[in-house]
C-alpha positions in Angstrom: -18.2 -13.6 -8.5 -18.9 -9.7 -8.0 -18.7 -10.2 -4.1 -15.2 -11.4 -4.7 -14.0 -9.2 -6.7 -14.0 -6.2 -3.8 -11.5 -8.6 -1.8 -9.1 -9.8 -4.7 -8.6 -6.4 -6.3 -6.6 -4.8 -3.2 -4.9 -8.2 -2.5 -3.6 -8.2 -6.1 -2.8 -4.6 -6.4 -0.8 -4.6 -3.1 1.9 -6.6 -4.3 2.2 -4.4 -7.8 2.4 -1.4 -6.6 4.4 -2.3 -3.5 7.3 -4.1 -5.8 6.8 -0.3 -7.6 6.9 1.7 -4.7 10.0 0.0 -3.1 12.0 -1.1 -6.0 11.4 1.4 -8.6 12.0 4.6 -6.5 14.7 5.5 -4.6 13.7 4.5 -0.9 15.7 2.4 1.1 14.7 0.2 4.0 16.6 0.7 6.5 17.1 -0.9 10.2 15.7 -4.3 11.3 17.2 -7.8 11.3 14.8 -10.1 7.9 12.1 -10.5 10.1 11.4 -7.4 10.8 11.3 -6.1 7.7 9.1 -8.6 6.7 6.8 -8.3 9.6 6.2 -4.3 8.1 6.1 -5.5 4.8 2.8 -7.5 6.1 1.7 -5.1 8.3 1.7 -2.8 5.5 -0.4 -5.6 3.3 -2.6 -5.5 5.6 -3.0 -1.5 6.1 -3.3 -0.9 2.6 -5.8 -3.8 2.4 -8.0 -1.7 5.0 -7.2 1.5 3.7 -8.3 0.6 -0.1 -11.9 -1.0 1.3 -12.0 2.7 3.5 -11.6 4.6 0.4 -14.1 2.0 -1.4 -17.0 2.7 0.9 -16.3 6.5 1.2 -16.3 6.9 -2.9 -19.2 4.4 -3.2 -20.8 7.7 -3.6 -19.1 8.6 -7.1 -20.6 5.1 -8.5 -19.9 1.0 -8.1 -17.2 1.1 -10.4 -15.7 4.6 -10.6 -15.9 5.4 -6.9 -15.8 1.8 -5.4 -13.0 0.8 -7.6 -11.0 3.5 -9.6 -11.0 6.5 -7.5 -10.5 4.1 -4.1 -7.1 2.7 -5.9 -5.9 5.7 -7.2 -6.1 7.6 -3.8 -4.8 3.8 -2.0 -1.6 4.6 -4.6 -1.4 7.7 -3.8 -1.2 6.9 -0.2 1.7 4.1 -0.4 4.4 6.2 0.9 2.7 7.0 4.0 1.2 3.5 4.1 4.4 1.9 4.2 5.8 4.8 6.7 3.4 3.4 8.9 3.3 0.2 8.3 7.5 0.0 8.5 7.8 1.9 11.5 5.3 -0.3 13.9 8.0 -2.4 13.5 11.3 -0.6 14.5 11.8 -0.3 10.3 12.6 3.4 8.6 11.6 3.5 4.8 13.6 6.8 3.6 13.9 8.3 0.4 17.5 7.5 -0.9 19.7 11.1 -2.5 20.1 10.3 -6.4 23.4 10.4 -7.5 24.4 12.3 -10.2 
């Protein structure tokens, strides 16, 4: 059981703070047909996925659970903007920050 739990942590966060990022701030997703946005959408799955397990092995460090686990997701948060820049734009996709109206 404690060798899954390194692989179904960053699968389960992924799609909580990705539903977050995209629908609770003001970013739009713009350019692509369906497909292609969700092509980035699991491109971006899949960076994040890679990105959380880098940060995991570069905290280890700081301790099994606090490095491995907390700091590694709070930094993989922190990253989701540029993440999903990156992961977006591989496919032809822009994710912008939307002007709040007043």
């Amino acid at each position: 059981m404690q060798e899954l739990l390194p692989t179904l942590l960053p699968l389960s966060l992924f799609w909580i703070i990705e539903a977050t990022f995209l629908g609770g701030w003001p970013v739009d997703v713009h350019g692509g047909k369906g497909f292609q946005q969700v092509l980035g959408l699991l491109i971006t799955f899949v960076l994040w996925v890679v990105t959380w397990h880098g940060a995991s092995r570069a905290l280890a460090g700081l301790g099994p659970v606090l490095g491995s686990i907390v700091v590694a997701t709070f930094a993989t948060a922190f990253l989701t903007p540029v993440i999903n820049w990156v992961g977006f734009k591989i496919v032809g996709v822009s994710v912008r920050r939307v002007a709040e109206a007043h």
